[in-house]
Residue, then its C-alpha position, 0 to 999 in steps of 0.5 A: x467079227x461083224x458085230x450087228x446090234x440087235x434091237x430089242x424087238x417091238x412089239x407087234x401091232x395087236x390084231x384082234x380083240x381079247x376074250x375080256x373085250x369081247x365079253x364087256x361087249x357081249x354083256x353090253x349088247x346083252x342089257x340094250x336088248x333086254x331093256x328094248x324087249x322090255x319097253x316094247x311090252x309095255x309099248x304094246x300093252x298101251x296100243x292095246x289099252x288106247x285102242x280100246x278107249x277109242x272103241x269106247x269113244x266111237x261107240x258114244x259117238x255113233x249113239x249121239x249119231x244115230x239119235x241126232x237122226x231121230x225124231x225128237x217126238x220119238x224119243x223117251x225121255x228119262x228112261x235108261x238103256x243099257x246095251x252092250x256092244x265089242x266088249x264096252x258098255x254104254x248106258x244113255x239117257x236122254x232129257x228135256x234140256x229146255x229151248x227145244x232140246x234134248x240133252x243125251x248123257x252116254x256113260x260108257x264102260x269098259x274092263x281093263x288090266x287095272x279094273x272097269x273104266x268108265x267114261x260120260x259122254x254129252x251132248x245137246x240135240x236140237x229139235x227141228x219143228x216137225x222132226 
């Protein structure tokens, strides 16, 4: 009789992967979506809020343009005017700053998630002799 030893067998190589890996890896898929869905939100919320800030900082500065374009003569002075414009808010002064100068203070407004902010604006106008 031919006696052949058999090994014992070996285990194959695993192929695949088993449904407890693939779970572990759905959940961790799962949580890195959420937390990036969750901060766009918030990154989005933040354009919208900047976006509006600076539309509050233009609008302050097209003021101070247009009265630097203006005669000094023709303004008057002390008085407040209030004027609304895209949703914000400015109320602007001008004063005698001596020396030949006019000092502007634009306070402009806007409403927000949180509530109503407000910025002040300044700035010095020169008047030109004659202008």
């Amino acid at each position: 009789m031919n006696m052949h030893r058999r090994s014992a067998r070996t285990p194959r190589a695993r192929r695949g992967v088993s449904l407890v890996e693939l779970l572990v890896a759905m959940t961790l898929i799962t949580i890195g979506l959420l937390a990036i869905v969750g901060v766009s939100g918030t990154v989005s919320r933040s354009l919208g809020e900047s976006r509006t800030d600076n539309t509050a900082a233009l609008t302050a500065q097209s003021r101070f343009e247009q009265l630097a374009g203006t005669a000094c003569t023709s303004f008057t002075l002390n008085t407040a005017t209030e004027v609304t414009i895209r949703g914000v808010t400015e109320r602007y002064r001008i004063t005698d700053a001596g020396n030949n100068t006019r000092a502007i203070v634009d306070s402009v407004s806007w409403k927000t998630r949180e509530g109503t902010r407000r910025q002040a604006f300044t700035t010095l106008l020169p008047c030109r002799p004659g202008a």
